[in-house]
C-alpha positions as CSV (number, residue, x, y, z in Angstrom):
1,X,-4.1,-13.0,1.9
2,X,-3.9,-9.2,1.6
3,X,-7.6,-7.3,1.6
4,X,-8.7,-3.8,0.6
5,X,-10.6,-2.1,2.5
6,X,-11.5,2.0,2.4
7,X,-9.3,3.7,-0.2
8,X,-6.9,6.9,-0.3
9,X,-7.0,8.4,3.2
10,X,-5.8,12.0,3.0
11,X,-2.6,13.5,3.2
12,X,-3.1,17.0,3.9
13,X,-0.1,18.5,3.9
14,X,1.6,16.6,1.0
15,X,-2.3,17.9,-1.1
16,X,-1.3,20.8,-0.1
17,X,2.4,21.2,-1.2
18,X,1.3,19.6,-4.6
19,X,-1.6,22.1,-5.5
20,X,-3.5,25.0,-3.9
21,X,-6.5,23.8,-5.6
22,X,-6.8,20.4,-3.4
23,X,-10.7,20.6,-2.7
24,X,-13.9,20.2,-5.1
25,X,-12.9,18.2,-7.6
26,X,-15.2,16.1,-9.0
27,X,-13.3,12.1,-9.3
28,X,-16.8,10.6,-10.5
29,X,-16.0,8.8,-13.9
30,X,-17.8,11.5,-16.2
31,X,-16.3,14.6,-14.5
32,X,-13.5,16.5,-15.8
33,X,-13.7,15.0,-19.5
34,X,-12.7,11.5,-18.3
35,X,-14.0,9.7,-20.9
36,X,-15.8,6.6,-20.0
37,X,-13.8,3.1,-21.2
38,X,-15.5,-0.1,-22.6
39,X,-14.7,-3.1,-20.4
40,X,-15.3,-5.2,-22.5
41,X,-12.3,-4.0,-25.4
42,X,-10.2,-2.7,-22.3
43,X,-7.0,-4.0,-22.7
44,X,-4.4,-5.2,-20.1
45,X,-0.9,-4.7,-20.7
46,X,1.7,-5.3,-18.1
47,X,4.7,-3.3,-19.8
48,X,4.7,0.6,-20.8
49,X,7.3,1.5,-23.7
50,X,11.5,1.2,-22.6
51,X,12.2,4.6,-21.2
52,X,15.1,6.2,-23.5
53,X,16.7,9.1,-21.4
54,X,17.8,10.6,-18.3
55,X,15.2,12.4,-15.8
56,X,16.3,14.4,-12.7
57,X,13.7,14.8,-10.5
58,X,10.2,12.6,-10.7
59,X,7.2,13.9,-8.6
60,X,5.1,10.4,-7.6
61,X,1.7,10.6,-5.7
62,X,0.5,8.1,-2.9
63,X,-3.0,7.9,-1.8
64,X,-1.9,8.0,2.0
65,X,1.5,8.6,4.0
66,X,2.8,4.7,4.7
67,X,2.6,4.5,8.9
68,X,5.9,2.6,8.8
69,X,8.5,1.8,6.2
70,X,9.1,-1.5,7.8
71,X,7.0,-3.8,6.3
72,X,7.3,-6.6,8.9
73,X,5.7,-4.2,10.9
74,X,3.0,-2.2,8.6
75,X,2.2,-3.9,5.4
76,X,0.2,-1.5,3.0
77,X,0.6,-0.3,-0.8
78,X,2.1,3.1,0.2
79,X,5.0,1.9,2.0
80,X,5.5,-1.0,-0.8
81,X,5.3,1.6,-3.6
82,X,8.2,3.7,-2.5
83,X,10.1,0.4,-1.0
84,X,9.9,-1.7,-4.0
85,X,12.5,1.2,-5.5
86,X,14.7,0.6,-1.9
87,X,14.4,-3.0,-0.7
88,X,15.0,-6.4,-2.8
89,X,13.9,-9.9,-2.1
90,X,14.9,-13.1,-3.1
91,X,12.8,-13.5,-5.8
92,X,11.2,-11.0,-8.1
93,X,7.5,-10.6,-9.3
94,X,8.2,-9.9,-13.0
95,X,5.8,-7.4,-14.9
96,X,3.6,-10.2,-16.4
97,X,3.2,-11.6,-13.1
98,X,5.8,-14.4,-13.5
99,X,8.7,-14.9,-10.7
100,X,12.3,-15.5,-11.0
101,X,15.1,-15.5,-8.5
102,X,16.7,-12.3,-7.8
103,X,18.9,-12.3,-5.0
104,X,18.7,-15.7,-5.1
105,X,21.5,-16.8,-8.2
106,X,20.1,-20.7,-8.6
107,X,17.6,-22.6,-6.1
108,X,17.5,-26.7,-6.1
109,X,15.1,-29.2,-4.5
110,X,17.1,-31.8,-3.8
111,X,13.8,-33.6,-2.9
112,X,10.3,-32.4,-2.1
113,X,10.9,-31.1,1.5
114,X,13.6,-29.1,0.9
115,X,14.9,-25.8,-0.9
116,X,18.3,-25.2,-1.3
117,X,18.8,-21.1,-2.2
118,X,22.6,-20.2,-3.9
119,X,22.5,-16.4,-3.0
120,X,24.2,-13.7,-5.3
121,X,27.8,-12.8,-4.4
122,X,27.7,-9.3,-6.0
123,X,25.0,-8.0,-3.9
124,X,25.9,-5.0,-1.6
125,X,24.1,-3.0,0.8
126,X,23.8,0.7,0.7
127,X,26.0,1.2,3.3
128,X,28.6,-0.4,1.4
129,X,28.7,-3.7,3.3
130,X,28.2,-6.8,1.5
131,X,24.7,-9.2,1.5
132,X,26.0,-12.8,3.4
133,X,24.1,-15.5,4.0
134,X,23.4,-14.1,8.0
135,X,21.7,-11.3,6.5
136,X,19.9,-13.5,4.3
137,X,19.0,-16.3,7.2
138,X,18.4,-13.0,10.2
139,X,15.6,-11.5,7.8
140,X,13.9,-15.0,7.0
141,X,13.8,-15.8,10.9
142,X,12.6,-11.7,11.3
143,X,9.5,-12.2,9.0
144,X,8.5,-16.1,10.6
145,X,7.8,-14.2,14.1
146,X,4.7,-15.0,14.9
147,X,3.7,-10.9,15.8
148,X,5.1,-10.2,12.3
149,X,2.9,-9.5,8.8
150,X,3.9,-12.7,6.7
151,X,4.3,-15.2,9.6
152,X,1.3,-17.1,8.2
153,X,4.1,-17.7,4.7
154,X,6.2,-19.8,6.7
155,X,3.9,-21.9,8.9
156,X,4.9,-24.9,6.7
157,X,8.5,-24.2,7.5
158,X,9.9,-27.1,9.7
159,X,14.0,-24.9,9.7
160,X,15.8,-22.8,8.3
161,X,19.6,-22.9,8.1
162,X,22.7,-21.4,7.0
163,X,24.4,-24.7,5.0
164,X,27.2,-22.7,3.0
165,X,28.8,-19.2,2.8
166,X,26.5,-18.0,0.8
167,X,23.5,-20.5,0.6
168,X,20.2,-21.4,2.7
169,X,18.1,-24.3,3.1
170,X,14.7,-24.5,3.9
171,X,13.1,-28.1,5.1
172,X,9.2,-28.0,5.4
173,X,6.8,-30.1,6.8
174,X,5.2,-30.8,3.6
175,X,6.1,-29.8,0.0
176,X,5.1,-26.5,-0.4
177,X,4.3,-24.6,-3.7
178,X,3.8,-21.0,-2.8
179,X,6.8,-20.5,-0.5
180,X,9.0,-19.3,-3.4
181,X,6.1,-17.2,-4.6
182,X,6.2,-16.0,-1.3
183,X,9.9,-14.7,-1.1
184,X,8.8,-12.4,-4.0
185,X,6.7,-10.6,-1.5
186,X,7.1,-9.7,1.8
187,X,8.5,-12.3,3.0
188,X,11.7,-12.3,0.8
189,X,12.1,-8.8,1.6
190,X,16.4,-8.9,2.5
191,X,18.0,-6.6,5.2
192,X,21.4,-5.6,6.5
193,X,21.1,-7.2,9.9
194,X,23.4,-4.9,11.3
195,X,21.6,-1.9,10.7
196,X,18.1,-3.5,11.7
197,X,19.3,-4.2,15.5
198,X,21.3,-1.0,15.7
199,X,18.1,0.9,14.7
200,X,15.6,-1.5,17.1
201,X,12.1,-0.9,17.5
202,X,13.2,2.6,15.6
203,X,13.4,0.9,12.5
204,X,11.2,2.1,9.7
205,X,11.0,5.6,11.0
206,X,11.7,9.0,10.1
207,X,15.3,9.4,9.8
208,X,16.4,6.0,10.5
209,X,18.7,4.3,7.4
210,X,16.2,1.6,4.8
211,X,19.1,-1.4,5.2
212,X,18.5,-2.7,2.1
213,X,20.2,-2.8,-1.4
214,X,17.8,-2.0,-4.1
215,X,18.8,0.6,-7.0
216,X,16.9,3.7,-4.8
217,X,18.5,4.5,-1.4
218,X,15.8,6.5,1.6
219,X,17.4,9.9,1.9
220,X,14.5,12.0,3.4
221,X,11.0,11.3,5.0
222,X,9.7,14.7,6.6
223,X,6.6,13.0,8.2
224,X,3.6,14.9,6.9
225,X,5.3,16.1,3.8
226,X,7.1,13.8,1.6
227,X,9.3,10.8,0.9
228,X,12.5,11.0,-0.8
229,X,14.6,8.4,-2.7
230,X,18.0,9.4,-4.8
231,X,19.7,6.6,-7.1
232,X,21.7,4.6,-5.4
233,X,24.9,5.7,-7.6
234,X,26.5,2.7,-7.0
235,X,23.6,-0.2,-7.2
236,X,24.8,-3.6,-8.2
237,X,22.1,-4.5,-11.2
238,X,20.9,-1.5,-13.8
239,X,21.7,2.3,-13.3
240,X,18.2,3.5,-13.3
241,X,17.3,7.0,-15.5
242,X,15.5,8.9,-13.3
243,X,17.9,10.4,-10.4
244,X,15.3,11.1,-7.8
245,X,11.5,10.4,-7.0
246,X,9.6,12.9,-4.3
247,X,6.5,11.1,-3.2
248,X,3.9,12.9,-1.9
249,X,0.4,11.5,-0.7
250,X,-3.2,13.2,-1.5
251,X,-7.2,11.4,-1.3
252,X,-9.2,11.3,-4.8
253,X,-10.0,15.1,-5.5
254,X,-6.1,16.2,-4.6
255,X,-4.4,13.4,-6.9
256,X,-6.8,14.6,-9.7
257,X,-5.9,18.4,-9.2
258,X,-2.1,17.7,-9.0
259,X,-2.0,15.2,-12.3
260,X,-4.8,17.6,-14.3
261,X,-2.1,21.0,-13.6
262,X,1.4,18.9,-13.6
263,X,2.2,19.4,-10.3
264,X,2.4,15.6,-10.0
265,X,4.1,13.3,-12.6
266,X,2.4,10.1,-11.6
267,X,0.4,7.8,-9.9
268,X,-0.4,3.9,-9.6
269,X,-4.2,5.2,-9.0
270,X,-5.2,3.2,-5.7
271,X,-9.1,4.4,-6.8
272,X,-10.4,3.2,-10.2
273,X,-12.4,6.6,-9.8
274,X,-8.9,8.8,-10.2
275,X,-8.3,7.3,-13.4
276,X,-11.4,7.4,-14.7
277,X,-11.7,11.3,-14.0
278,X,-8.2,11.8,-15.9
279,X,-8.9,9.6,-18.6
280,X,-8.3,11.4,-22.3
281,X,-7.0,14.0,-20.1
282,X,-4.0,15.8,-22.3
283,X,-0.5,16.0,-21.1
284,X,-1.2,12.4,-19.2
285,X,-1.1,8.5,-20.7
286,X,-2.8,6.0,-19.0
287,X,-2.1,2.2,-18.9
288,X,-4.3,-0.5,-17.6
289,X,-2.0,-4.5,-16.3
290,X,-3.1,-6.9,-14.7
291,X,-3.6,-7.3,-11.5
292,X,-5.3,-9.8,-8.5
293,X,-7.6,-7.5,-7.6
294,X,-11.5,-8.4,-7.9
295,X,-14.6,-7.0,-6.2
296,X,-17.0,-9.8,-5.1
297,X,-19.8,-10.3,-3.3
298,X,-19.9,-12.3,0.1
299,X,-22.3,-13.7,1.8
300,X,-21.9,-13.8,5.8
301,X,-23.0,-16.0,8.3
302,X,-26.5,-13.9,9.1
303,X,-28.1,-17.0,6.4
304,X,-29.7,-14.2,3.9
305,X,-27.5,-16.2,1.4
306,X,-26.9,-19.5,3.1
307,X,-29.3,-21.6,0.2
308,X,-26.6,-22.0,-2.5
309,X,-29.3,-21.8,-5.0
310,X,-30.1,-18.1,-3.6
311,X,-26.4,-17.4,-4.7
312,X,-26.3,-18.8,-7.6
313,X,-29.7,-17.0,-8.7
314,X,-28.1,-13.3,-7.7
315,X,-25.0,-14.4,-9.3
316,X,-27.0,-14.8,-12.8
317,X,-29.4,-11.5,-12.4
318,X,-26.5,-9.2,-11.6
319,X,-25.7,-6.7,-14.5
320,X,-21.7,-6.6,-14.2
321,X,-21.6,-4.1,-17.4
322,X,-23.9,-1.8,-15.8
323,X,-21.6,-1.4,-12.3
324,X,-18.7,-1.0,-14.3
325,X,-19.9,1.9,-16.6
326,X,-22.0,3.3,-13.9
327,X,-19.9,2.7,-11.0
328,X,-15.8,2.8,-12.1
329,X,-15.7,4.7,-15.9
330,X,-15.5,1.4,-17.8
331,X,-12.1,0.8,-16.1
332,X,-13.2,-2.7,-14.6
333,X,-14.0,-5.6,-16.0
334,X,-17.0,-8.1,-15.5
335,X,-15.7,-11.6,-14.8
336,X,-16.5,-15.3,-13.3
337,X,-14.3,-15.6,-11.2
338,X,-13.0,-14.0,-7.8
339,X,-9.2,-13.2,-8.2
340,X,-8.2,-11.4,-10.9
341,X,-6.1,-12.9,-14.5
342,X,-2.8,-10.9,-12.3
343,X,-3.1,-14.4,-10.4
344,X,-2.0,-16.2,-13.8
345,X,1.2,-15.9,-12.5
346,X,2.0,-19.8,-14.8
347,X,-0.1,-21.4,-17.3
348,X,-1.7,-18.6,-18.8
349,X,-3.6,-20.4,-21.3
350,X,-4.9,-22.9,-19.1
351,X,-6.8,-20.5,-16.4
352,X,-8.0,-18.0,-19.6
353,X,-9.2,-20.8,-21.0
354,X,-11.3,-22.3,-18.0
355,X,-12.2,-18.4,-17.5
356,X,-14.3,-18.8,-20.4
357,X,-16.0,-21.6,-19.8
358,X,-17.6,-20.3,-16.3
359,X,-21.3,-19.3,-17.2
360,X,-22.6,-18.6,-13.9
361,X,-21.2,-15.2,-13.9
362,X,-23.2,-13.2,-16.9
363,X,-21.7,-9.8,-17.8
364,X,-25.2,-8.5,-18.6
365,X,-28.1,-11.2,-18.0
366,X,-30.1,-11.7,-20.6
367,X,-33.7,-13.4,-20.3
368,X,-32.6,-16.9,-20.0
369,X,-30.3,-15.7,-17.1
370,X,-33.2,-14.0,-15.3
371,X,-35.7,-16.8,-15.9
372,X,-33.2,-19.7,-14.6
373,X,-32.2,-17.6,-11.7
374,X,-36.2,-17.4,-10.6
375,X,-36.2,-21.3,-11.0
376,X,-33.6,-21.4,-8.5
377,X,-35.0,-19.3,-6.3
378,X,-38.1,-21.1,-6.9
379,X,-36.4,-24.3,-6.3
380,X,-34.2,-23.2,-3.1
381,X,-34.4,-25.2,0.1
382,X,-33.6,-21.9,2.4
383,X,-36.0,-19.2,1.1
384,X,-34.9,-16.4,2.5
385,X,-38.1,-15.3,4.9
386,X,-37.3,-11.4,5.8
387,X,-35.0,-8.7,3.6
388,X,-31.8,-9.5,2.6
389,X,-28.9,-6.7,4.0
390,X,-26.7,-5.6,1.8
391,X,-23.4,-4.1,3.3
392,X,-21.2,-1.0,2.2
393,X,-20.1,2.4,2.6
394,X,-20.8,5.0,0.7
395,X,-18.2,5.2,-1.7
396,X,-19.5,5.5,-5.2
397,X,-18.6,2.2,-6.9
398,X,-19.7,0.2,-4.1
399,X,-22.7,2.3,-3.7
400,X,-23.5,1.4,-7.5
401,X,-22.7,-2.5,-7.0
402,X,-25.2,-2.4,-3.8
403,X,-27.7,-0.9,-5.7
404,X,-27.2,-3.2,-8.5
405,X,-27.3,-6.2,-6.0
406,X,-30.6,-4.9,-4.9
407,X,-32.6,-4.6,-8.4
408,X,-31.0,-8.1,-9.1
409,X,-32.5,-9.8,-6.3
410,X,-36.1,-7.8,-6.8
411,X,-36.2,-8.8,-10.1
412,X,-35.8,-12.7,-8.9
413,X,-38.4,-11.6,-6.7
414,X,-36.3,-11.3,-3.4
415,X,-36.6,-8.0,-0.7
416,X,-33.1,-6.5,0.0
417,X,-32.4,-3.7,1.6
418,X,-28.9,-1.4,2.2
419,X,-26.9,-1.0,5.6
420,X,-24.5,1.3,4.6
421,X,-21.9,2.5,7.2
422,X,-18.8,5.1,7.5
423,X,-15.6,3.8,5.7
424,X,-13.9,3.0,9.1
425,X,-16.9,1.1,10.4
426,X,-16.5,-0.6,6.6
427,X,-13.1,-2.1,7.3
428,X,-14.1,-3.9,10.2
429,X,-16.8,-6.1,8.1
430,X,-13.6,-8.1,6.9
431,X,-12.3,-9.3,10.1
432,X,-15.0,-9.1,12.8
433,X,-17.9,-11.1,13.0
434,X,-20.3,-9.4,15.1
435,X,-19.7,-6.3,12.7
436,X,-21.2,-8.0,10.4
437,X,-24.1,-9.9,11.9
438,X,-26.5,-7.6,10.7
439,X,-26.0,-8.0,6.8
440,X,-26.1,-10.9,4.7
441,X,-23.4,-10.0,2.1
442,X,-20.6,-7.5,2.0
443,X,-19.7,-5.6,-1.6
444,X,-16.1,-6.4,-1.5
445,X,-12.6,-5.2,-2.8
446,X,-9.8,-8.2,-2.7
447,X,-6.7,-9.2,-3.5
448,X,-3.6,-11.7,-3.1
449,X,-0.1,-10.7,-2.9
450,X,1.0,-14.2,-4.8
451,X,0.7,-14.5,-8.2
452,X,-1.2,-18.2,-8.0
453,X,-4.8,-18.6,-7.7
454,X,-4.0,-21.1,-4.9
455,X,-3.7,-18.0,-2.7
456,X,-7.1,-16.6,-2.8
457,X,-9.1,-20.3,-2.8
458,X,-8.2,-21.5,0.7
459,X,-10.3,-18.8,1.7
460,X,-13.2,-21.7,0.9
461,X,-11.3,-24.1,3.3
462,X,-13.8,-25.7,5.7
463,X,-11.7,-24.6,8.6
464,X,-10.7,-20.9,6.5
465,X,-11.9,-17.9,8.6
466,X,-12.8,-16.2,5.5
467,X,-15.4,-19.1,4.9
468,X,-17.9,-17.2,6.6
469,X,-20.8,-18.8,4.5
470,X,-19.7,-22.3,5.9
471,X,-19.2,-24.3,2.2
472,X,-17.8,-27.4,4.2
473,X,-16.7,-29.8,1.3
474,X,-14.1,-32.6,1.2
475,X,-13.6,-33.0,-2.1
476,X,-12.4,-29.6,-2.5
477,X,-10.2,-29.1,0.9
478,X,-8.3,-32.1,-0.5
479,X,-8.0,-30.5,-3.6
480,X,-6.6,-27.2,-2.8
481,X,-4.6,-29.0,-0.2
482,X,-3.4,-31.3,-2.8
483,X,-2.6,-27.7,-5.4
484,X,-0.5,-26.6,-2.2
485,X,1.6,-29.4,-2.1
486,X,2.0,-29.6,-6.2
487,X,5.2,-28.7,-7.4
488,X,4.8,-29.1,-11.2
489,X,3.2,-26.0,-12.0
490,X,0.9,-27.9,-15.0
491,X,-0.5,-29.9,-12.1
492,X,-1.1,-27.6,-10.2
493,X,-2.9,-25.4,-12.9
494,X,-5.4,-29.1,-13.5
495,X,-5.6,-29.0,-9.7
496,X,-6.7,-25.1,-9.8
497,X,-8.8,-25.3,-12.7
498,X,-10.9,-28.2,-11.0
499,X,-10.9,-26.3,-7.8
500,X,-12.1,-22.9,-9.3
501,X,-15.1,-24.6,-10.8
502,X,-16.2,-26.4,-7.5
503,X,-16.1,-22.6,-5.8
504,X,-18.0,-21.0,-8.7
505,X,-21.0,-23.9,-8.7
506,X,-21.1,-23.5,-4.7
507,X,-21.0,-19.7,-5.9
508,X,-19.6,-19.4,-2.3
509,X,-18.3,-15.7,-3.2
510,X,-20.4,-14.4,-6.2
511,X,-17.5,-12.3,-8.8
512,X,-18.6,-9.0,-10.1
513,X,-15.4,-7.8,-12.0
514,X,-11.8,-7.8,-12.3
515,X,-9.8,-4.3,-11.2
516,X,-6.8,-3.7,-13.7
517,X,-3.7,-1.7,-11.9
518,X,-4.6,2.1,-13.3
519,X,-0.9,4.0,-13.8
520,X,-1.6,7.4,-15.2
521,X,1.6,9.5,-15.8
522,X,2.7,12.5,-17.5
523,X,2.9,11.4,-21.2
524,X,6.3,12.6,-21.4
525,X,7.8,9.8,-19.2
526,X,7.6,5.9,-19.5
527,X,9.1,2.4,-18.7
528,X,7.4,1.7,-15.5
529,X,5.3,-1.6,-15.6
530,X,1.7,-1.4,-15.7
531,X,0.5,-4.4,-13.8
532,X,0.2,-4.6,-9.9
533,X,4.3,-5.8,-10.1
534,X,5.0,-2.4,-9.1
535,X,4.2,-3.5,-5.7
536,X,7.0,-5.6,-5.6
537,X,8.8,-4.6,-8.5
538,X,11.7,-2.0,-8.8
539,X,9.1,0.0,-11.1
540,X,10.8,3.3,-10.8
541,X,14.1,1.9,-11.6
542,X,13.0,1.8,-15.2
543,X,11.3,5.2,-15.0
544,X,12.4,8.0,-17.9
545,X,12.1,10.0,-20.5
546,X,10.2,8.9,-23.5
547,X,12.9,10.6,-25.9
548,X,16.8,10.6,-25.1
């Protein structure tokens, strides 16, 4: 489970090699012309048009400098943007949000405990040495360390052995549904042992070698400055177009600047508020996919939310349009559920469909919203008997969804009132409780780095430290336990489907919208995918000119 917390840190001195005018700028979504999109007719498309020539040099922005480029160590998008280009995992996140194998040539279950993984033969590292199965097994065991970021993937995993030249099995204690979802993230992520332990603790520094075998090889990092990845000339899948991509990192008001004067080619905007300020901005396209991201709102354990009625009744007075033209440009989208449509990673149709019929979630309340939500609150057990505390920082969107929170709950005829705190106090809400025991619900940014909406609802578990409201149900732990276990991805949609609806009566989180990946980029180049792939995805690799 993968969180967002405070956005776009700054990078001074890459702002400053990118544009001399690096301060001012206004990124709210009706400054600089950005035009102000319809949510409702926004449309999500994971693809941008096949790229058709050659490019030599790309300029890319990042909204901060990534602390490490080993992502055992520091996950975080930065470091995943440029090493998506660099490093390549077992399986692949497509651009619709699908998997496939990738360095894995055929997988078997030869029954429901065990995966068998055939590995490529034709695979080879950028120092020239080919991928075996040690590698394969030595960065497996790597990312199960307990002190490691995607340990918690393999805490099902009974072993893991080397069975062939080139194959690995995994036994687990039980069947296990995500763990090949899994290997398309972090977790599948495949290095050259050899250069790993030579580098030791070292590894993922400034001038130390990437070990890996993507279609981009690391050839500078001047910490401070940039990033710098060259084709890897002789990568064993697709040439890409573009030879080189410089990445430099900037906040809000410095990405703006560089994209609005072409010192920059691109972005994957971090901040719905950069795209919005560029949007209908000439000399730039901009392309909205799908992604898991969603804000939300959720209730802590202070009790100002603890009568589910109570939840359900903000849930149906909130004005979702309003935050989204107000608060993001249009550029989000209201919706019923807490994980974004990226997370329909199978079974499309089934999860839209169930989508739809969620009504608890009302994209602008109308009368009958507003009148059944005072029933409920009329009707609630737990009345809530002194203000309830909103939580936030001051960043603008959140500071519009706060204050929409607030008129919701005085027009059910509830007193609210607004902690707001500093952005680094913000990110401490998520994982601390006493940092949050003085407000009722946070305004929230989340997302899952699997495309399966089984990864975001066992934050509901009974025993899930992310259940900070306390829904205790056994009906739905056995559900979502029974999803984990299901194989057949139909069944485990019917499992999903059943579970999602359980959350959203509970209203356990309340949705607000659904937060498309933004990539703006200069409307002379295409190809890269539009959806939050790119995180995983070897986006850059299909990076080019529009014309040959």
């Amino acid at each position: 489970m993968k969180l967002k917390t405070s956005i776009a840190a700054v990078g001074l001195a890459g702002a400053m090699a990118l544009t001399t005018a690096c301060s001012g700028a206004d990124t709210s979504p009706s400054a600089g012309g950005g035009k102000t999109a319809d949510a409702a007719t926004l449309k999500l498309t994971p693809t941008t048009a096949e790229a058709k020539g050659e490019v030599a040099t790309v300029n890319w922005l990042l909204e901060d400098e990534p602390d490490s480029l080993d992502l055992d160590t520091q996950g975080g998008s930065a470091g995943r943007t440029v090493l998506s280009n660099v490093c390549e995992r077992l399986y692949q996140l497509q651009p619709d949000m699908t998997v496939r194998p990738s360095l894995v040539r055929t997988a078997t279950t030869p029954d429901p405990k065990t995966l068998v993984l055939s590995l490529r033969d034709d695979v080879t590292f950028h120092d020239g040495s080919a991928m075996t199965a040690d590698d394969v097994l030595f960065s497996l065991k790597r990312h199960a360390e307990p002190e490691m970021e995607q340990s918690d993937e393999f805490e099902n995993v009974a072993t893991m052995a080397k069975t062939g030249d080139l194959e690995i099995t995994v036994k687990f204690k039980q069947p296990d549904a995500l763990f090949t979802k899994a290997l398309a993230g972090d977790a599948g992520l495949v290095y050259n042992r050899e250069q790993v332990e030579k580098a030791g603790k070292e590894f993922g520094t400034p001038g130390q070698p990437d070990a890996c075998s993507g279609p981009y090889k690391l050839t500078d990092w001047t910490s401070g400055d940039s990033i710098v990845i060259d084709r890897n000339e002789t990568y064993w899948g697709t040439r890409p177009l573009t030879q080189q991509v410089v990445f430099r990192w900037a906040d809000d008001s410095a990405m703006v600047n560089a994209l609005r004067t072409g010192a920059a080619d691109g972005t994957y905007a971090d901040s719905t508020s950069t795209a919005a300020a560029l949007r209908g901005k000439k000399g730039l396209d901009q392309h909205y996919g799908p992604s898991t991201a969603a804000l939300s709102l959720i209730p802590t354990e202070r009790g100002g939310l603890a009568d589910p009625d109570i939840r359900r009744a903000l849930s149906l007075a909130l004005d979702r349009s309003g935050i989204a033209k107000s608060g993001y440009g249009g550029l989000i989208e209201p919706w019923a559920t807490p994980v974004g449509s990226g997370s329909w990673g199978y079974e499309k149709a089934t999860f839209a469909a169930a989508q739809k019929q969620l009504t608890g979630a009302p994209a602008h309340p109308d009368a009958e919203d507003i009148a059944a939500a005072k029933k409920l609150v009329e009707n609630a057990k737990a009345d809530p008997d002194k203000p309830i505390v909103i939580g936030t920082d001051n960043s603008q969107g959140r500071m519009v969804i706060a204050n929409a929170v607030r008129a919701a709950l005085t027009q059910i005829g509830l007193k609210s009132q607004i902690k707001t705190v500093p952005p680094a106090e913000y990110g401490e809400f998520y994982g601390d409780a006493e940092a949050r025991a003085e407000i009722d619900v946070l305004v929230a940014d989340w997302y899952i780095s699997k495309s399966d909406p089984v990864g975001f609802y066992d934050n509901a578990l009974s025993d899930s430290s992310n259940n900070w409201v306390g829904f205790k149900s056994p009906a739905y732990d056995s559900k979502v336990k029974d999803a984990m276990r299901a194989l057949d991805d139909k069944k485990r949609a019917a499992l999903m489907v059943d579970v999602q609806r359980q959350f959203a009566d509970a209203a356990v989180w309340i949705p607000i919208a659904q937060v498309p990946t933004a990539l703006v980029i200069d409307d002379k180049l295409t190809g890269p995918p539009a959806s939050m792939a790119y995180l995983y995805y070897p986006w850059a690799a299909e990076l080019g000119a529009k014309r040959g």
